[in-house]
C-alpha positions as CSV (number, residue, x, y, z in Angstrom):
1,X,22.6,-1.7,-4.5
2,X,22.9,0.6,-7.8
3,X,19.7,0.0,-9.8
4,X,17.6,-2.1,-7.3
5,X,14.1,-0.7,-7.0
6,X,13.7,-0.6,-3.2
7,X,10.6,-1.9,-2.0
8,X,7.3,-2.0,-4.2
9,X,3.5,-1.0,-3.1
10,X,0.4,-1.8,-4.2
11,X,-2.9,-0.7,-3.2
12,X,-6.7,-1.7,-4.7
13,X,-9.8,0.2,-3.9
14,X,-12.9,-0.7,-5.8
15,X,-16.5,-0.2,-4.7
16,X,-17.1,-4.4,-4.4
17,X,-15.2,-6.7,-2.7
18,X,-13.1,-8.1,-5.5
19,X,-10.1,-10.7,-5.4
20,X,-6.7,-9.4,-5.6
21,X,-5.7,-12.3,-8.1
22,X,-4.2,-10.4,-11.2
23,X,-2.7,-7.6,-9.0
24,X,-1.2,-9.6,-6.7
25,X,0.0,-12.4,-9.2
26,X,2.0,-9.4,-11.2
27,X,3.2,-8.4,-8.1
28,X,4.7,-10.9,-6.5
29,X,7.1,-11.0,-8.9
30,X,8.3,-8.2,-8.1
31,X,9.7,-10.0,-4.7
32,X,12.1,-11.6,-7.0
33,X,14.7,-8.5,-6.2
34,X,12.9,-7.4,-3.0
35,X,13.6,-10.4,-1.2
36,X,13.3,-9.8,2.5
37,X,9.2,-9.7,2.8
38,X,5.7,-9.6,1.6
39,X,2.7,-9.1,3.4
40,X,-1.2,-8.3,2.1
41,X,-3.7,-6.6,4.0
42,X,-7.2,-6.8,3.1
43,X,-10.0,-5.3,5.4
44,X,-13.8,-6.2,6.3
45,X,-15.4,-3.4,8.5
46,X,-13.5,-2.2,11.4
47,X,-11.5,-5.1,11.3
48,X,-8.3,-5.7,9.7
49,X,-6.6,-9.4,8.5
50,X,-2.5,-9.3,7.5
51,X,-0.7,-12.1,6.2
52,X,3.4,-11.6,5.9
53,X,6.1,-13.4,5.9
54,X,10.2,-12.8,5.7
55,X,10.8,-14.0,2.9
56,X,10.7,-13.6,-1.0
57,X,7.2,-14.0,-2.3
58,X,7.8,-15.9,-4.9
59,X,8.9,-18.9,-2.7
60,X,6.3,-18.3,-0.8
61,X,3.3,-21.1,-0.8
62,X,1.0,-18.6,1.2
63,X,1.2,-16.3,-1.3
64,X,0.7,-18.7,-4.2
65,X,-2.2,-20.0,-2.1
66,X,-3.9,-16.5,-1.2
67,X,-3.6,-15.2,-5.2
68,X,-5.8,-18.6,-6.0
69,X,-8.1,-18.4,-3.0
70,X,-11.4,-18.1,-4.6
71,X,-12.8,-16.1,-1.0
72,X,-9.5,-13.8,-0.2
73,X,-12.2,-10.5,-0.9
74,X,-11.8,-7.1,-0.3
75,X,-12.9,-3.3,-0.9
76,X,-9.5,-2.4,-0.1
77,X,-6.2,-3.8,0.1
78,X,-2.2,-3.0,1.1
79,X,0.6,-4.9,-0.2
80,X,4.4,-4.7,-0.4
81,X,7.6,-6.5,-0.9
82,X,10.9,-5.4,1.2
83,X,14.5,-4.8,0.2
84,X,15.3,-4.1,3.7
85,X,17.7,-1.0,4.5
86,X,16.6,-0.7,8.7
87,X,15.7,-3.6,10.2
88,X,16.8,-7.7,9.8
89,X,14.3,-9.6,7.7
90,X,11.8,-10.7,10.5
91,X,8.2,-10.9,10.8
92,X,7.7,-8.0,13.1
93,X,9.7,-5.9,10.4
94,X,7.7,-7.0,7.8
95,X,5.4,-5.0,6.2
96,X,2.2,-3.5,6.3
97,X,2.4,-2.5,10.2
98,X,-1.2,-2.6,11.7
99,X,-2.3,-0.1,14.7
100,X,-5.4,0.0,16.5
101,X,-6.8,3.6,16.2
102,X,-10.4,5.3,17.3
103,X,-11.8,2.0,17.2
104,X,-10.5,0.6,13.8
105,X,-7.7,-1.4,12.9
106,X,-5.3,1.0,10.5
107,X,-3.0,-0.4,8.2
108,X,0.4,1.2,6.7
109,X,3.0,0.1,3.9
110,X,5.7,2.7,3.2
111,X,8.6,2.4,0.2
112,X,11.4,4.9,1.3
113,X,13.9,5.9,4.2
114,X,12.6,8.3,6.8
115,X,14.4,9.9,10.0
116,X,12.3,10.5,13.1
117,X,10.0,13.1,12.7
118,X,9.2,13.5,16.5
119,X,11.0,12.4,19.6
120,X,10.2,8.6,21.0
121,X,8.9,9.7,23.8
122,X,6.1,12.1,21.9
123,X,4.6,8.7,20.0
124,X,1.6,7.5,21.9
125,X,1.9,4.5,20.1
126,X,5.2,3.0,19.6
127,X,6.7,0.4,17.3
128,X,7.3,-3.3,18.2
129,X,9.8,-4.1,15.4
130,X,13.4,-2.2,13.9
131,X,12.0,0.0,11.0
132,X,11.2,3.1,10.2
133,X,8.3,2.7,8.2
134,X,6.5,1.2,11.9
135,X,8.1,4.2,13.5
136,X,6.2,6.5,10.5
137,X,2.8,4.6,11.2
138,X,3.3,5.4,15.0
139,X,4.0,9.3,14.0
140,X,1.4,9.7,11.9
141,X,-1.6,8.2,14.2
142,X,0.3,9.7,17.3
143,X,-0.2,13.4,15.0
144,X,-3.5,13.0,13.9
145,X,-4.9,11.9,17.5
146,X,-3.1,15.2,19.1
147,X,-4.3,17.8,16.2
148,X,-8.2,16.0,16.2
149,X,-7.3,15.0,12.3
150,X,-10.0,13.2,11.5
151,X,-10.0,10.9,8.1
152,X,-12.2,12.6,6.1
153,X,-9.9,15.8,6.9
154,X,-7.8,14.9,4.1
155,X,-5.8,18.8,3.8
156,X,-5.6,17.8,7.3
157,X,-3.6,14.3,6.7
158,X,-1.9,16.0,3.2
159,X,-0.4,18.8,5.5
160,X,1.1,16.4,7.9
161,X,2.4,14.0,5.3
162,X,4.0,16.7,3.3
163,X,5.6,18.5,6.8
164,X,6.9,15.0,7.5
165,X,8.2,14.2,4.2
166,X,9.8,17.7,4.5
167,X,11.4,17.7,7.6
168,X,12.4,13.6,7.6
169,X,15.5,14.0,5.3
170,X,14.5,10.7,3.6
171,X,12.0,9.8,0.9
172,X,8.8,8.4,2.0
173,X,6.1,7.1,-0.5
174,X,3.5,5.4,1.3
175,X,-0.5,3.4,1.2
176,X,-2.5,3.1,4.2
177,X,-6.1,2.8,5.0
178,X,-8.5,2.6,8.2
179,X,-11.3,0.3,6.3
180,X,-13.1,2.7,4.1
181,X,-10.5,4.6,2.1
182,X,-7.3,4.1,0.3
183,X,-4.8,7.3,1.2
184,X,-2.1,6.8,-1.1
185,X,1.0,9.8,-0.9
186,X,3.9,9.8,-3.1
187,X,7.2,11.1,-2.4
188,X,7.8,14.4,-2.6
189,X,10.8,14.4,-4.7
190,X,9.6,11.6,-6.6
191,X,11.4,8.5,-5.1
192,X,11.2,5.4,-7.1
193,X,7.6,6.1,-8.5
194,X,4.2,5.4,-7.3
195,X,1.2,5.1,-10.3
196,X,-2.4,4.2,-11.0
197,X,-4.6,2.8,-13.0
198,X,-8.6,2.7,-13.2
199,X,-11.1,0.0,-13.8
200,X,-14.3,-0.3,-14.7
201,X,-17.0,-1.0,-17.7
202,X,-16.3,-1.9,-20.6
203,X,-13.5,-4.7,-19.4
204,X,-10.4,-5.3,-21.9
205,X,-8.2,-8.2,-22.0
206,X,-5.2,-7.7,-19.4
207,X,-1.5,-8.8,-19.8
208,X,0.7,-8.7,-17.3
209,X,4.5,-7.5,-17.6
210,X,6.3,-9.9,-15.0
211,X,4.7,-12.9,-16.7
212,X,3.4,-14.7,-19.9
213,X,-0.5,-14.2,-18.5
214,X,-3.2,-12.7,-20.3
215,X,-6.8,-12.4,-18.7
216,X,-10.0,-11.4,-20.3
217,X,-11.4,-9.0,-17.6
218,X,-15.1,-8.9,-19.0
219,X,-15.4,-12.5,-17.6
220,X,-13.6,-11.4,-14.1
221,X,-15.5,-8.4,-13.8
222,X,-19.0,-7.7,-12.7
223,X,-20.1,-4.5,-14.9
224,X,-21.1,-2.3,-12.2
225,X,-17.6,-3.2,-10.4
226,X,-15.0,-0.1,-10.5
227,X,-12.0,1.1,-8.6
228,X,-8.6,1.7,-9.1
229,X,-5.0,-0.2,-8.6
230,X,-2.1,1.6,-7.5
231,X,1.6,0.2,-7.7
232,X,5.3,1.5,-7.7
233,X,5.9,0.2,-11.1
234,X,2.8,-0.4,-13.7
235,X,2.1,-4.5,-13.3
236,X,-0.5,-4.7,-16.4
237,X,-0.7,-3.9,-20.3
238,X,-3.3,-0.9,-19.1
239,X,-3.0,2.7,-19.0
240,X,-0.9,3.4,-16.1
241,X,-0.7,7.4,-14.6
242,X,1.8,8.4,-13.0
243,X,0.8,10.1,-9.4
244,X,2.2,13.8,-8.7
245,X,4.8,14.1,-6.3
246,X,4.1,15.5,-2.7
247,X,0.6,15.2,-3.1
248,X,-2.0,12.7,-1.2
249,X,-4.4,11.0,-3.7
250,X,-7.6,9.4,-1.5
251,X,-9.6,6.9,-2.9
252,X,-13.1,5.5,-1.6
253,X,-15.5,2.9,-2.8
254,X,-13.8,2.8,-6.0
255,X,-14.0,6.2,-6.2
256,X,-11.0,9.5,-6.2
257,X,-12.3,11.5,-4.0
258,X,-9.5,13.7,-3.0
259,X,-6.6,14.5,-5.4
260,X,-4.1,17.2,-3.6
């Protein structure tokens, strides 16, 4: 597997719902060497709505039809495309994993290799499927319910992503979000590079770097739209940043609002 980027993220938060459309048609390329999965998650309120499938996302005709669907909305959402290392491609392997938690539905999408962090038996919610990225979700809810972390506690969630991340003997970059912000940690020895860009007023035209597709964003965008897109790899012609390792950037309402 020498020079295959395993696994790819990507994660929007903007203070509108907005369509994924450019995002997520630069990114579904990138399922063309990551072909074992994709799955979106989007979020309204409490609630949150996955779609996923085992297979490359290319090939996929949900995916073509979800990047066209003129009402597929969001504040926020989680995407990724598999090159599976634990697990057989399958829908309950396929990611992002989706836990109930405090009365919201939390959703998590991990690029890495991880080792258990806490016996089985510890996790007071436990995985249905083969990888250890559901296994991390599980951890990291079953952590933050027995220390009272709450979400806007964001040291709080840094500390136990880093103390994971430490003691796991793998590499774990990783997105999730409960419905009202975007927690995006990157690896702490830099694995396979996570990045971000920002959007709002004045709108440019956008190229993307996976395909011959060029979009004038001033007639995509509302003015008083913002947020940010975060990705393993940068997707457009914008200015992409790279994100620091072992660090927990949190994004809300198109806003940074915690940087560790």
């Amino acid at each position: 597997m020498s020079g295959v980027i395993m696994c790819e993220l990507l994660g929007l938060n903007f203070n509108q719902p907005v369509r994924p459309s450019l995002s997520f048609r630069g990114f579904r390329h990138r399922g063309k060497i990551n072909p074992h999965g994709w799955g979106i998650a989007r979020f309204d309120g409490h609630a949150c709505q996955v779609f996923k499938e085992p297979i490359r996302a290319p090939e996929s005709r949900l995916a073509t039809f979800l990047r066209d669907y003129e009402s597929f909305e969001s504040k926020i959402f989680i995407g990724h495309v598999r090159y599976a290392n634990r697990g057989l491609p399958s829908l309950q392997n396929t990611h992002p994993f989706v836990r109930t938690f405090r009365s919201r539905e939390v959703a998590l999408a991990h690029n890495g290799t991880v080792a258990p962090v806490m016996d089985g038996a510890a996790l007071k919610f436990h995985p249905t499927g083969e990888t250890d990225s559901e296994y991390l979700l599980c951890a990291l809810l079953t952590t933050m319910s027995g220390q009272r972390i709450a979400f806007t506690d964001y040291d709080g969630v840094q500390d136990v992503l880093l103390g994971f991340n430490r003691h796991c003997a793998g590499s774990m970059n990783l997105l999730f979000s409960e419905g009202i912000h975007l927690f995006v940690y990157r690896d702490r020895g830099g694995y396979n590079g996570l990045c971000v860009t920002e959007r709002n007023a004045p709108f440019d035209r956008v190229s993307l770097r996976d395909e011959d597709w060029e979009v004038d964003l001033a007639y995509e965008k509302r003015l008083d739209q913002r947020g940010f897109v975060v990705a393993t790899r940068p997707l457009t012609s914008e200015q992409w940043t790279d994100l620091r390792p072992g660090s927990l950037t949190v994004f809300r309402d198109g806003d940074c609002v915690f940087r560790g």
